[in-house]
N, C-alpha and C positions, 0 to 999 in steps of 0.2 A: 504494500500500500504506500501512499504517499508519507506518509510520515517514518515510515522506516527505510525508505528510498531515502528523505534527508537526513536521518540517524546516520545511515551509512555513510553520504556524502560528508557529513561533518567530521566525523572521525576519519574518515580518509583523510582527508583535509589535515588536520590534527597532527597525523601521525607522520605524513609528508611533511607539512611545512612549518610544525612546532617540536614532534618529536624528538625528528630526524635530524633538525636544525639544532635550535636553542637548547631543547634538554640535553642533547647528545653532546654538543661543544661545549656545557656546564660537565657533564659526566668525565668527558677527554683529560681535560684540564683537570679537575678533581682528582683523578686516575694516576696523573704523573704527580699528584701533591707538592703542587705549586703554591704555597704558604706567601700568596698575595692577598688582596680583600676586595682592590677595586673591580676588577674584570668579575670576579663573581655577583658583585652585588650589582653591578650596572645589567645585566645578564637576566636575573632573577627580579631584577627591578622591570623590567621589558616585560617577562614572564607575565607578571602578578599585572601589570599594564590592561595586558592584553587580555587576560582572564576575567578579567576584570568589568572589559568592554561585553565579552560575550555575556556574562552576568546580569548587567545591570544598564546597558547598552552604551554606546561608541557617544552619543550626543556630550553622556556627562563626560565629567571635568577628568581630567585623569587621577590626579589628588583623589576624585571623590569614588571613584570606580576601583581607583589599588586600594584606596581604605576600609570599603564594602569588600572586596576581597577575601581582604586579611584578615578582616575583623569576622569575617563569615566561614569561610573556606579555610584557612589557615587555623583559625582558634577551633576548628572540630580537629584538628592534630595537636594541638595544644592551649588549653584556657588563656594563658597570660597574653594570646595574641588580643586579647576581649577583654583584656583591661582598658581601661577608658584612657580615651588619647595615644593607646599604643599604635594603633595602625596611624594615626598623622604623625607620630614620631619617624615612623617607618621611611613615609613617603615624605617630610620637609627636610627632617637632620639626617638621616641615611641615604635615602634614595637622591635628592632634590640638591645635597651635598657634592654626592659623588659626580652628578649629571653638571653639576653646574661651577662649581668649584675645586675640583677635582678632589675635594676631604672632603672629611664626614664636618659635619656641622656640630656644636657645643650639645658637648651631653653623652656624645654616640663613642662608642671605644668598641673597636671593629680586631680583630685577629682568626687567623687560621691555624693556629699553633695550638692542638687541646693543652700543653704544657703550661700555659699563661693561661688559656681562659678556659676551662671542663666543656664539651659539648654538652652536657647536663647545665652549665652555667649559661645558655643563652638566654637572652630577656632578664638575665637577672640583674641587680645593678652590683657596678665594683666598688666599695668604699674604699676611696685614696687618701693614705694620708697628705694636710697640706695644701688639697688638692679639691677641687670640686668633684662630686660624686658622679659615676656615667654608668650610661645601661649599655650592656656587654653585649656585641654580634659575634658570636662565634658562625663564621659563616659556612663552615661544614654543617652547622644543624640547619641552618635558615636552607642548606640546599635542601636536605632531605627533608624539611617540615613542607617546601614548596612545593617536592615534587609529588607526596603524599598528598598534601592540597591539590593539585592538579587532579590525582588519579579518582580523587572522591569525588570533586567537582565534576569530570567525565562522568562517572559513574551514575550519581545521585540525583545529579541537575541535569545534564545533556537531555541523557536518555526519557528524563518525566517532562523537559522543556523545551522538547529539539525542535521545533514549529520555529518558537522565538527564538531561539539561540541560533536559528537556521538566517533568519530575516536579519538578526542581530551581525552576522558575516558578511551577509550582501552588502548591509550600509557599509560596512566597513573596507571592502574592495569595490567599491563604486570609484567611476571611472573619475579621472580630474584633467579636465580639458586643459590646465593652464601647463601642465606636464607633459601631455600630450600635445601641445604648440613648443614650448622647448624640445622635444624630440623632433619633432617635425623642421626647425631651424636648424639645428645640428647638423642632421643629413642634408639640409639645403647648405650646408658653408663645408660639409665634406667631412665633416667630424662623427665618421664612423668608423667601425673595427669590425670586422667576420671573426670568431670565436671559434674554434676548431673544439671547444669544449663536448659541446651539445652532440656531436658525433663518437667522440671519446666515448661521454657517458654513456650512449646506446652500444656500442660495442661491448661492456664491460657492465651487466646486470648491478653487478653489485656495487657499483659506486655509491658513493654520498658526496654528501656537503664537505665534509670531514677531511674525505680522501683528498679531495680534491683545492681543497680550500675556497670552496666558490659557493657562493650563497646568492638568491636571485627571487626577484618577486616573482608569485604565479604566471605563466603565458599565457597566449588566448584560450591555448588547448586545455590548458589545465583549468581555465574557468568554465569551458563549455562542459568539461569533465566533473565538475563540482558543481556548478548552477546551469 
């Protein structure tokens, strides 16, 4: 029926250009335990974005879409995401930090080293002496509380709201003419490249993003494939 024709298309969707992409290159990285904080949290900040839109849809604010997220989808992985104010901490001094100022903003004390801060110690705060007090990202746990949150939110919400959450996608790859005129000048002033990529990948099933290091928005094919 129509409604499980868009279940399917959504999680194809999902698993191609969220999976495969974003959680895989959080995973990669994780994997070689890279004891960095920005590249993960900027990452996982996109994630919870994005999820965020599908939730509660693409109009609202992004602030307001990651902190229903968080405070919804994240806090069924753990309470303290649902303390009051935690999800706008998230998104102004962590998220809104790293995006815009390359730190974290006052308050926020970020590490991937369990030896400084216990993956049981995330959300908690660190008393410093001397020091102002900061609530701790250990950002090995915020991966796996996110990716848990993702897997619940497929599960629980997709599948009982896939109509909306279907409609909620289309806004969101709706076409933008003004992008589509910069394309269109580019190739008028000569400023194109042929990519031998796209033939590679079809020779070679198992490629990814990963392999290959190339990330790309959907093609036409791929939208007539999805919608």
């Amino acid at each position: 029926n129509k409604e499980e024709n868009e279940l399917n298309k959504i999680n194809n969707y999902l698993e191609e250009f969220f999976e495969n992409w974003l959680i895989k290159d959080i995973q990669l990285i994780r994997n070689c335990n890279l004891y960095f904080t920005l590249p993960y949290v900027l990452l996982i900040s996109s994630g919870i974005d994005f999820l965020g839109g599908l939730y509660c849809g693409f109009d609202c604010s992004p602030s307001k879409r990651s902190a229903k997220f968080i405070k919804k989808w994240m806090g069924e992985v753990n309470s303290i995401y649902k303390e009051e104010y935690m999800a706008n901490f998230l998104y102004d001094n962590v998220r809104s930090g790293a995006s815009h100022y390359a730190m974290y903003k006052k308050y926020a004390s970020c590490s991937s080293k369990p030896n400084i801060y216990p993956l049981e110690k995330h959300l908690f705060v660190n008393i410093r002496n001397n020091a102002e007090d900061r609530i701790i990202i250990q950002v090995f746990q915020f991966i796996e509380d996110f990716i848990k949150a993702y897997n619940l939110f497929k599960e629980d919400h997709i599948k009982i709201h896939c109509k909306d959450v279907y409609n909620k996608l289309k806004v969101m790859l709706k076409d933008d003419k003004k992008v589509e005129n910069l394309i269109r000048n580019l190739k008028q002033k000569n400023k194109t490249y042929y990519s031998r990529i796209e033939s590679t990948i079809q020779a070679d099933s198992s490629s990814t993003s990963v392999i290959y290091g190339t990330s790309a928005s959907p093609s036409e094919a791929d939208y007539d494939k999805y919608f």
